[in-house]
N, C-alpha and C positions, 0 to 999 in steps of 0.2 A: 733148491731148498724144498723141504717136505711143508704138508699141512702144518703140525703141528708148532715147526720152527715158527714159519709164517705166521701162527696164531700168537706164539709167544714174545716175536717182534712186536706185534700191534700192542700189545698189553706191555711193549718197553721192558721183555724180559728177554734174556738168553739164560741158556745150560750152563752150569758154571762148570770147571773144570770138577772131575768124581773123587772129591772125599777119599784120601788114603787110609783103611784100616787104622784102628788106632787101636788092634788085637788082633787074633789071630781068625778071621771070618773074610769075606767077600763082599765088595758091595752088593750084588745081586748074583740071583740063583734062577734060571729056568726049570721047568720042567713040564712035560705035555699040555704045553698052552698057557702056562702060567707061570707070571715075573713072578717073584718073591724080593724084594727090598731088603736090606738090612736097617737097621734103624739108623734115621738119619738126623744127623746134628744142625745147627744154623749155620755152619761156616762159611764165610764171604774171605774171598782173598786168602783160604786157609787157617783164617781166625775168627774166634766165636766172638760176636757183636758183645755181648754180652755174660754174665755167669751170675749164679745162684739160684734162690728159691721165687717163685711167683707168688705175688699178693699184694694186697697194698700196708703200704706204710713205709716210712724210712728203711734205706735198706735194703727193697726187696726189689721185683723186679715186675715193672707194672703190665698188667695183663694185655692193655692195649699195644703193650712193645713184643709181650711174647705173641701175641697173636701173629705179628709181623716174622717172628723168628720160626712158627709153626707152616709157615708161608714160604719162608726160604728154606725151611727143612724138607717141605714136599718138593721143592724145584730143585734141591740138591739129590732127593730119591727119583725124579726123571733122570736126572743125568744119569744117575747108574745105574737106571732100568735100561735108556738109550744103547749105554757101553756092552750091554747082553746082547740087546733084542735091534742093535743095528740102527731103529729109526721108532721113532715115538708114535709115526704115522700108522705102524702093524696094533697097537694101541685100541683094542676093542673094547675094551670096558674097563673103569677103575673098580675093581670089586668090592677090596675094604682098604680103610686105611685105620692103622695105632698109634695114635699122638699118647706120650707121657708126658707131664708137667710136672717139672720138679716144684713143689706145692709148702709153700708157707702153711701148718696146718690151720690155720682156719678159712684159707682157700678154698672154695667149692664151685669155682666156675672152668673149670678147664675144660668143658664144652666149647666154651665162647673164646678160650685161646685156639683149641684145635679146629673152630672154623674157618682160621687162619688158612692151611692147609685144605681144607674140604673146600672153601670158595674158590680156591685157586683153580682144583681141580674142574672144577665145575667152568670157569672162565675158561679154561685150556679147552677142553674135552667136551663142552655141552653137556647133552644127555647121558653121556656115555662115561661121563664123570661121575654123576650120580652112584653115590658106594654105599653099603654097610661102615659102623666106626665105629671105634670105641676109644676115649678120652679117660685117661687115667690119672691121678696123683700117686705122686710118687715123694721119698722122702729125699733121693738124689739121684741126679744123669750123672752120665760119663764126663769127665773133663769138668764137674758143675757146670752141666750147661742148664738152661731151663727149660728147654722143651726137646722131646726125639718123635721124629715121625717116620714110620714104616708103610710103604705101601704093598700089597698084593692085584695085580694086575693081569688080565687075561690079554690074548694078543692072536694072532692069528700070521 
């Protein structure tokens, strides 16, 4: 087993199986040194934990849960950086990563969902987790999901 695996046992995680298109794109893309993600959804077991817009109140979908689903959307964008680039362990640096939240609008914390994802990477990766981001609202995901997260990744 690699580094990485090994790191994501300890933390009680594995690769889940890569997200099947649900269009006409790839999960990931190389090119001279650099993973490219597609934007990745919460799916567990093939099904989205959850659907709709984030925010609080009846209804909507609480921040502290999508934080959890921006978290399984970046361990779903490993998997299908892995299925490219062979082993997670070639993994030189998370460069940036693009969390959307599908956003109730008077939602204005989607930082603090897509840290979700950015701590993980950070716990996986170290230093080397360490990325550029950008946290978006949005008015709807794919599938209504509530959050997509895209990583771009250098490797070696």
């Amino acid at each position: 087993m690699g580094r990485i695996v090994d790191r994501l046992a300890e933390l009680g995680l594995e690769l889940p199986p890569v997200a099947a298109p649900v269009a006409a794109y790839v999960p990931a893309v190389e090119n001279d040194g650099v993973l490219y993600t597609s934007g990745q959804l919460p799916f567990v077991g093939g099904v989205l934990p959850a659907t709709g817009k984030v925010g609080d109140g009846h209804g909507l979908v609480p921040a502290s849960d999508a934080k959890e689903y921006a978290r399984q959307s970046a361990l779903n964008a490993l998997a299908a950086a892995e299925s490219v680039i062979g082993s997670l362990d070639r993994v030189t640096r998370i460069v940036k990563v693009v969390g959307f939240v599908a956003s109730d609008p008077s939602f204005t914390a989607q930082p603090s969902v897509i840290n979700g994802a950015s701590e993980l990477l950070g716990e996986v990766f170290g230093d080397a987790g360490i990325h550029a981001r950008s946290a978006v609202g949005v008015a709807v995901l794919p599938l209504d999901s509530p959050v997509e997260v895209e990583l771009v990744l250098a490797y070696a």
